[in-house]
N, C-alpha and C positions, 0 to 999 in steps of 0.2 A: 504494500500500500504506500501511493508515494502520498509524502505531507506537503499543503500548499507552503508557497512561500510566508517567512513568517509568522509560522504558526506558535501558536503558545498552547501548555498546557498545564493543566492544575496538577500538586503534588501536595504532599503531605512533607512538614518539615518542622523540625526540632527549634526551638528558641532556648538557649539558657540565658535566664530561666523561668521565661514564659512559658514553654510546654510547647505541645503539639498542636499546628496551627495547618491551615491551607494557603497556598502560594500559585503565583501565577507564574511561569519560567517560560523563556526563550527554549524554543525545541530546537535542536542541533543534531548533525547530520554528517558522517565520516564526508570527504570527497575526495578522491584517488585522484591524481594529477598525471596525466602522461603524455608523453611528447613524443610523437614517432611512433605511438604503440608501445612503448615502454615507459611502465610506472615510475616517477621520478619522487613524489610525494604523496601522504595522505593528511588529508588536513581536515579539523571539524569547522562547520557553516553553519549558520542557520540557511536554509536553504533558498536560494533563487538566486540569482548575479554571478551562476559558477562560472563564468565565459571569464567576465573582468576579476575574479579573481584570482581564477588560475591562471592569465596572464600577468596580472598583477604580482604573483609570486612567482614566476619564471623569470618577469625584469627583475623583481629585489635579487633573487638569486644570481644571477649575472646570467640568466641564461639566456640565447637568442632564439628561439623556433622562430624558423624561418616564415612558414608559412603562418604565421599569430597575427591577429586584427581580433578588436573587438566586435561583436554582431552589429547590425544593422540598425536596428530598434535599442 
């Protein structure tokens, strides 16, 4: 099941020492990075913008893929 972008979800969480309380959280999401077909990294998102971010982490890294643009939209 894929999750929209952006999504949050409700959990259960500890305070000390307020106790057991409900939270809203950021949902996050592995994203395997590969260049060529070969995995280079994996990294957690919340999910939507994996284009501009996995180019965004090939530039910080020094890396060039040749063929890298961002989409269109």
């Amino acid at each position: 099941m894929s999750t929209p972008p952006y999504a949050t979800a409700r959990v259960d969480v500890v305070r000390i020492p307020d106790g057991a309380t409900r939270d809203v959280v950021a949902v996050e999401e592995p994203l395997e990075i590969r260049i060529g077909g070969a995995p280079v990294a994996v990294t957690m998102r919340t999910p939507g913008h994996d284009e501009e971010l996995a180019l965004g982490f090939a530039l910080s890294e020094g890396l060039r893929p040749a063929a890298a643009r961002l989409p269109d939209d």
